[in-house]
N, C-alpha and C positions, 0 to 999 in steps of 0.2 A: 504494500500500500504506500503510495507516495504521498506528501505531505501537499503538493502544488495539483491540483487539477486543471487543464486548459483544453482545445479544442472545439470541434461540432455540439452540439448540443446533446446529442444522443451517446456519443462517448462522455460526457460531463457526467451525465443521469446515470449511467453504468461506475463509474468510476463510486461515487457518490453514495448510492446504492451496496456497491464492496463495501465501503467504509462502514455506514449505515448495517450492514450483517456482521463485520469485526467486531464494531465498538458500540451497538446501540443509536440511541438519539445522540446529537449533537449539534452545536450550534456553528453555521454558517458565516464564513467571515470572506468576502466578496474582493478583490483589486483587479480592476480593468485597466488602469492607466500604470506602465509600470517600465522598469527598462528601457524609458525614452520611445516607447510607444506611442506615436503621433495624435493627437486627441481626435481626431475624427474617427480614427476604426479603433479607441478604444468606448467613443459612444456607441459607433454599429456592435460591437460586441455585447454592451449592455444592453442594446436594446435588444438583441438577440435572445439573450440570454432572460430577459424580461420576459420575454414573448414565448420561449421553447421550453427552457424548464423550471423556472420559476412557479406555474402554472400546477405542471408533476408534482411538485416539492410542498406545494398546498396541500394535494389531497392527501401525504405524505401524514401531516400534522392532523388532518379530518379523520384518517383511519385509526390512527392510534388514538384518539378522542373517544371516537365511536366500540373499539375493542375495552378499553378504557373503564366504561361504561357498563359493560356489559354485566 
């Protein structure tokens, strides 16, 4: 398990996911802009990343609510 996650969306969610079956819950700490990454594709990246799996990572927090629950 690596410590940096980056890439497409769908390797992020996988990657995330590993960690997520290691180590349980855990809290998310985000950096787009970094290593003199130009700020325009570190905003495409956010928004990306807003739009693809941020969304996943919701219902992420809704299931274990609802198990939770039970």
């Amino acid at each position: 398990m690596q410590a940096a996650i980056w890439g497409p969306p769908d390797r992020i969610l996988r990657e995330l996911e590993a960690r997520r079956g290691v180590i349980g819950e855990f809290e998310l700490n985000t950096a787009f802009r970094f290593g003199g990454l130009p700020f325009d594709l570190a905003e495409r990246s956010l928004k990306l990343f807003a739009k693809e799996v941020l969304p996943v990572l919701k219902t992420w927090n809704t299931q274990e609510t609802a198990h939770a629950a039970e």
